[in-house]
Steps between C-alpha positions, in 0.01 A plus 500: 500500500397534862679664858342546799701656744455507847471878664665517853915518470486410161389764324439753768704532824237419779775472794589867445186677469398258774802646728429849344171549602480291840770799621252761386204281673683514861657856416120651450403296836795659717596087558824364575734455237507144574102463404623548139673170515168337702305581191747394238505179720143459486439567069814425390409211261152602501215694609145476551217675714488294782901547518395854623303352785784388698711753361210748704548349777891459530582856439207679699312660179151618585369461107311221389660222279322616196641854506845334569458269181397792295774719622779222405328468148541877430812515634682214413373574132660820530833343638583208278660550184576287165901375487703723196390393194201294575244729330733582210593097411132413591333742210785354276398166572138572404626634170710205414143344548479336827207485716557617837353367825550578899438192703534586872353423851367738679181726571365623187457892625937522592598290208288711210574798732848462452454446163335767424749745700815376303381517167500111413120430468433616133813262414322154588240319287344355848551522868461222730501556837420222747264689724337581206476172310492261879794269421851607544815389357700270525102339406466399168168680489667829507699444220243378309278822542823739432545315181158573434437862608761519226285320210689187527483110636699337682504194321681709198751568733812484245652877549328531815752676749512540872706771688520533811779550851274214654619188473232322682200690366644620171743218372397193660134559445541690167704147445209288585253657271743453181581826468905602433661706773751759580635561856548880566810419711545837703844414599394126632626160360283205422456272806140451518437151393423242243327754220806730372356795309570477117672814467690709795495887505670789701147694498177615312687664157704205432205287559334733217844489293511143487125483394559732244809313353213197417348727255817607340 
């Protein structure tokens, strides 16, 4: 048996160490309070170098975009942290036998950053990240090379899992490819069209409790 999970606000809370460190970002630059909120604006569902570009030139900053980049990967790394009892109910999973994979979009160097910072990369089998592998999700082609960073196929997809708080990139095109999903709900209800998650969950550890109730 098989779950990827996606990374961002499923299994780590991106939003907050987002919020967390744009605050110290403006704070060190003696900005306006209100620049915090310009920069949350700008990454909030996701970040890349040439975000910092315009980001350079809206708030006045004399470094390049590079150093910006780099700055946000440390930082952002150092902000973000796992929801309780990911890391606990993701080493039970592996015991119970499952093979763990992260399927996310993103730039490789934040996404294995964070990773790394939290803890969760020695839990996963394989990482896929789309600005590693060129094809992001909801393509099929990303799903296909999660599956098999993790020593599987995707055309042995029975016990394949998907979870994910997407329901565009996670659900609908976790759907598509053949895998089963689960929505990580955060508090939302379903209202996002034609392909309904197979399984609804509050958040991240009853994701991992229901997965862990199919080996039981």
């Amino acid at each position: 048996m098989l779950a990827l999970f996606d990374l961002d606000n499923t299994l780590i809370d991106r939003h907050g160490g987002l919020e967390l460190w744009a605050r110290n970002f403006v704070r060190s630059r003696h900005l306006p309070r209100e620049a915090a909120s310009v920069v949350c604006d700008q990454l909030w569902e996701r970040a890349y170098p040439t975000d910092f570009v315009s980001l350079k030139a809206a708030l006045g900053l004399h470094e390049s975009p590079d150093d910006l980049w780099h700055e946000y990967v440390t930082g952002v790394a150092r902000s973000v942290r796992c929801f309780p009892g990911v890391l606990e109910g993701l080493e039970a999973l592996r015991h119970a036998g499952w093979a763990l994979g992260v399927a996310t979009n993103g730039a490789g160097d934040i996404q294995r950053a964070k990773l790394a910072a939290t803890g969760l990369a020695s839990l996963f089998d394989g990482v896929c990240v789309s600005g590693d592998v060129g094809v992001r999700k909801p393509g099929r082609g990303h799903f296909e090379a999660a599956i098999a960073l993790c020593g599987g196929d995707l055309r042995h997809r029975t016990g394949h899992w998907m979870v994910g708080d997407n329901p565009e990139t996670d659900i609908a095109g976790a759907s598509t490819a053949g895998l089963r999903t689960m929505w990580v709900s955060n508090g939302r209800r379903w209202t996002y069209g034609p392909r309904e998650p197979h399984t609804v969950v509050r958040d991240a550890t009853e994701a991992i409790d229901v997965l862990q109730g199919l080996t039981r």
